[in-house]
N, C-alpha and C positions, 0 to 999 in steps of 0.2 A: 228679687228680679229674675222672672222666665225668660230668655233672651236664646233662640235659636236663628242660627244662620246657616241657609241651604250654601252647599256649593255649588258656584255658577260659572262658565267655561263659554270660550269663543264670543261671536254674538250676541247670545243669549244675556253672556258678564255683563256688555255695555249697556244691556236693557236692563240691569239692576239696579234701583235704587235703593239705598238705608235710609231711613230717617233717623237720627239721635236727637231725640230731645227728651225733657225730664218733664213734659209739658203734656198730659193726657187729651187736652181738647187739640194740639195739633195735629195728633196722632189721629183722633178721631174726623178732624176736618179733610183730611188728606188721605184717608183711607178708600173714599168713595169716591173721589176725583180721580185715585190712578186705577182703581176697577176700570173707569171704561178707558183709560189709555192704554198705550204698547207697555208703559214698566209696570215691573213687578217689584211693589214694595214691600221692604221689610222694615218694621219698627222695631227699633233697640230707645226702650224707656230708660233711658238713663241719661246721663251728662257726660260729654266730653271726655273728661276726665275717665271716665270707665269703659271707653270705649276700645282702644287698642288688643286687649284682650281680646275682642270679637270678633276683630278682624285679624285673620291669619296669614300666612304664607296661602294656604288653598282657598281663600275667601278673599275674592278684591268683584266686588260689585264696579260697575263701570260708573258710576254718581255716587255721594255721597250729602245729603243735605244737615247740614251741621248747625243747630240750634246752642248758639253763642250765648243763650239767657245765663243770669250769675254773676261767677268771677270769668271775667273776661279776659284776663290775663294767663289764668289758669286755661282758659279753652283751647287759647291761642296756643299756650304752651303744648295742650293734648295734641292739635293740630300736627306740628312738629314734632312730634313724638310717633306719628304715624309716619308723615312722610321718610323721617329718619329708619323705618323699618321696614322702607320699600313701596307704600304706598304709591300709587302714580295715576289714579283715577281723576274723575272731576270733582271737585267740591264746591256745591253752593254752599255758601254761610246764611243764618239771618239774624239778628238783630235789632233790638231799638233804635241807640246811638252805634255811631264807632267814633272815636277821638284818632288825631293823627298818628298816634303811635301805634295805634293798634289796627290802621286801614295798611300803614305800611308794614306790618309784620303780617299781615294776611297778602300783601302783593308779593314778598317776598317766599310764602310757602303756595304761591302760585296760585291761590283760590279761584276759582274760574268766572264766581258771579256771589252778588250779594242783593241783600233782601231785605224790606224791613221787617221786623216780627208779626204783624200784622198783614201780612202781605196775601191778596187773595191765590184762594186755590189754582185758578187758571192762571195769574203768572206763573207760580213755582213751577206747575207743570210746563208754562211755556220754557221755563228754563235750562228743565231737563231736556226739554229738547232740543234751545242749541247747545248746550253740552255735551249731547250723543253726537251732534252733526259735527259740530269743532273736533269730536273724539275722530271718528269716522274720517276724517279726513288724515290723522296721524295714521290711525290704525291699517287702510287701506293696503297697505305698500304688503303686511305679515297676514294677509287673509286672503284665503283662493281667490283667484280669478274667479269671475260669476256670468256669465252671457244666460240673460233671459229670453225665451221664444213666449210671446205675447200674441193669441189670434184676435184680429179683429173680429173675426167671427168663426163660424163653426165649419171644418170643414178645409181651411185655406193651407193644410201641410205644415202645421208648426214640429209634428212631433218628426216626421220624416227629415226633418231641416235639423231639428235638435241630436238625432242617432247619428246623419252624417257629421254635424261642427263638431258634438264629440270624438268622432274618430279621426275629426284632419285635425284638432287641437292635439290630441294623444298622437296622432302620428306625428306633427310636428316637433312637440317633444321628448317623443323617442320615450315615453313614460307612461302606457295604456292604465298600470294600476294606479298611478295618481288623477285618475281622470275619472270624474263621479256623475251619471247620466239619471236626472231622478223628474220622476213622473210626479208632479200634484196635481193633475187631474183624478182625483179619487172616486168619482163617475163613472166616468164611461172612457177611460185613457187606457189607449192599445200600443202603450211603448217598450212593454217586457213580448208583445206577441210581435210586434216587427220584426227583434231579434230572439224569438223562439225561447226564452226564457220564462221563472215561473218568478212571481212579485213574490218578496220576502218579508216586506213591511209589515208589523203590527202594530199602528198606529194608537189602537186601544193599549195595548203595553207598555207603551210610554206615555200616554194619557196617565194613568194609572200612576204608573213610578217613575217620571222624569228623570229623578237623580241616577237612573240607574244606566239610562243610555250613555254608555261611552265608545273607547275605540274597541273594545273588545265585545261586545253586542251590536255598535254597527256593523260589523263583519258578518255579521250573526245574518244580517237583516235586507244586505244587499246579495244581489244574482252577482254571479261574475261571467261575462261575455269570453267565449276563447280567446279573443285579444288578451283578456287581463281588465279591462274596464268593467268599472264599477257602476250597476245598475238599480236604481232605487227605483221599487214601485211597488203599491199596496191591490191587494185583493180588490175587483171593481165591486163597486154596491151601486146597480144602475136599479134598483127599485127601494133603495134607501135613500131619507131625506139626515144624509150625512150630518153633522155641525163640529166640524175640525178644530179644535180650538187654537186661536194662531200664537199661543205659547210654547205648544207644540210642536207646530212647524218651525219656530223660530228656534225652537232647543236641536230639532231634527239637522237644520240648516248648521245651526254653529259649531256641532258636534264634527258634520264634512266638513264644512270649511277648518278647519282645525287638522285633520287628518289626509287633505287632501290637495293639491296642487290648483285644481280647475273642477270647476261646476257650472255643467248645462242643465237649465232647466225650460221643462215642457209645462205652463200653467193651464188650465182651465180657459175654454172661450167668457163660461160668466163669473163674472167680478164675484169674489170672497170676501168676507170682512178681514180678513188677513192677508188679501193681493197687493196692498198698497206696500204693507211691511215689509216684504219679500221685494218688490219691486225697487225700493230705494233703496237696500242693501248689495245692489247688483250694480255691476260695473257696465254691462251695453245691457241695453230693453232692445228688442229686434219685435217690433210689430210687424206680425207678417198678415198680410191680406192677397186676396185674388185679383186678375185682371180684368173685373168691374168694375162699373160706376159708382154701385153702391155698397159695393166692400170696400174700396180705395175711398171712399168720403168719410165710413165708418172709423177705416184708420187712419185718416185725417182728423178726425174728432177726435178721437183717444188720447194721440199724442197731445194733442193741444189739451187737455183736461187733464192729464199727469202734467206735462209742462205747469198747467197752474199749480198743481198741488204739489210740485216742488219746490215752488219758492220760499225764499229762507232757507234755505241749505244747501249742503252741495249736489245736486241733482248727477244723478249717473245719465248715461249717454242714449238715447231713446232713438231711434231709427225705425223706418219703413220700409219692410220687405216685399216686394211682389213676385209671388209662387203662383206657379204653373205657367207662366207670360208664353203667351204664341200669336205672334201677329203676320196677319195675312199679306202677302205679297203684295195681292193688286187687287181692286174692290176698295166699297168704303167701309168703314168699321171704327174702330178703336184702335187707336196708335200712343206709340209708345210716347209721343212729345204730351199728346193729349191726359195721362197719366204724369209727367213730371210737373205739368201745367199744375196739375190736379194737389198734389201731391206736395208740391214745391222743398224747402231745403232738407228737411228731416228724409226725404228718398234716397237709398241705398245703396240698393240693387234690384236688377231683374233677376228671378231667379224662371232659367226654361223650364218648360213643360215637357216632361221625359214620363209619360202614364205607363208605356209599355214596361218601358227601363225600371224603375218606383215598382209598378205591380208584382213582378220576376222575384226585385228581391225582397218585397214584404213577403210571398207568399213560400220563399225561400226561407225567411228567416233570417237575411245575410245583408249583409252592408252594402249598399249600392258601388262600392268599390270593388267587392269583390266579384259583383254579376259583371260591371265595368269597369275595370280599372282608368280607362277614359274614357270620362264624362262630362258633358257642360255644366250639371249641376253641380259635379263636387268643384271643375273649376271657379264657377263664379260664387259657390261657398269661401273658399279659399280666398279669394278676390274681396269678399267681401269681410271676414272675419280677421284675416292678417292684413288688411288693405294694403293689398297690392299695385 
């Protein structure tokens, strides 16, 4: 038996699956249904019983799918063998039969879901999924804070919105070095040139050696702002057709969250195959759009299309931002009731239109606080973010 088990850390743990079973066609059936999902599976060909070994103190995958075939008392018994040595992840079981003795000695070592042994590919996978969602909801309370800046389009100020919530969140906690500001836009994203810094990221190098990224190379990897804030951003390749792989990001992600109090993040205007993943693991979505028709409809769409593809689980908190807002005294035009209309519950805030203010300090280099120490946009940040 060849049986390697990576080590897996933060977020990335609860995206781990193992498979144990002694059963080569499940291995085989299930290897190509979690290729295209978010886990990363590892198969351990063997039985229950050999399993403990494998799993270590350093090695707790966030799922665990456990092929009951055999002596079934003996499984149960491997079962409890784990948990007694710390185990505390999810475990689906599966199965032929189960008799009563043996459903309640599996309710008792808390098994999260069962299966029949026959059980198609897209249930098990659906299962891992409410697994990670049931997880996630325990986990949330020991994993950084996360505020996402989402553009409806291109253009509407997310990244400007993302350098100041960073520094009212860090200033409010009195803590700038726990506070982690990271750019995935890998395009065309000018969030290290706002505040005059150079990107650190080598995304190819963790590509390459995943295991190797920990807290001692993300230091490596992030700018540090004279506050003390921690600034994540990679080299742009605005004439390359990138393809990021969102294992990646997800290792990149759970590494900060692990290391770090709070994470702002500045995404991309267009959708990623790895935007949805990043999206549900965050605590507020701040869709910010402009004071148009057709920006503000656009993120009205959005929302409503995450809204859908959140159901089933526990969805993070989605809001609609409107940047640059300036409405005219007198004349007719666009008004602000005409936007809530629009827009209705998931609306926010208004955030003003301050171009002169904004231009000073991108082209300074400097935090909008320190060109203004008051200002209506860090106000109504503030207002919005600690809701005030």
């Amino acid at each position: 038996m060849n049986v390697h088990l990576k080590q897996v850390s933060g977020r990335n743990q609860s995206a781990s699956v193992v498979l144990a079973s002694a059963r080569p066609a499940l291995h085989e059936r299930l290897k190509e249904a979690f290729a295209a999902s978010r886990f990363r599976l590892i198969g351990v060909e063997s039985d229950l019983t050999e399993l403990r070994s494998q799993i270590g103190a350093s090695v707790r995958p966030g799922i665990l799918i456990a092929d009951l075939q055999g002596d079934l008392d003996k499984a149960i018994l491997a079962i409890e063998g784990l948990r007694d040595s710390g185990y505390s992840g999810a475990i689906i079981s599966m199965s032929e039969t189960l008799d009563e003795t043996s459903v309640r000695g599996l309710l008792r070592l808390q098994i999260t879901d069962w299966l029949p042994a026959d059980a198609e590919v897209d249930a098990i996978v659906q299962a891992c999924e409410q697994a990670l969602s049931a997880r996630r909801l325990i986990e949330r309370e020991s994993q950084a804070t996360c505020i996402c800046f989402l553009p409806a389009a291109g253009g509407v100020g997310t990244t400007t919105l993302a350098v100041q919530t960073a520094f009212l969140l860090a200033q409010r906690s009195k803590s700038f070095s726990e506070m982690c500001l990271i750019d995935l836009n890998f395009h065309t994203g000018t969030l290290v040139d706002y505040l005059d810094l150079q990107p650190a990221l080598d995304v190819d190098a963790i590509a390459k050696q995943p295991d190797r990224l920990d807290a001692r190379l993300l230091e490596v990897m992030i700018a540090r702002h004279p506050t003390g804030m921690a600034v994540m951003a990679a080299p742009r390749a605005p004439t390359e057709h990138l393809r990021v792989n969102g294992a990646v990001i997800s290792n990149i992600l759970g590494v900060v969250s692990d290391n770090f109090d709070h994470m702002v993040l500045d995404l991309p205007p267009v959708w990623q195959p790895w935007t949805f993943d990043v999206l549900q693991d965050c605590d507020q979505i701040l869709v910010v759009t402009e004071f148009t028709v057709p920006a503000m409809r656009k993120a009205r769409e959005l929302v409503n299309a995450l809204e859908e593809r959140f159901k089933g689980g526990p969805p993070p908190e989605v809001r609609i931002v409107v940047n640059k807002f300036r409405q005219k005294l007198f004349g007719a035009g666009l008004r602000k009731s005409d936007a809530t209309t629009l827009l209705g519950e998931p609306l926010a805030a208004f955030i003003p239109e301050e171009r002169t203010l904004i231009s000073e300090a991108i082209n300074r280099g400097d935090l909008i606080d320190v060109t203004s120490s008051s200002n209506r946009v860090s106000r109504e940040l503030a207002r919005l973010v600690f809701k005030e």
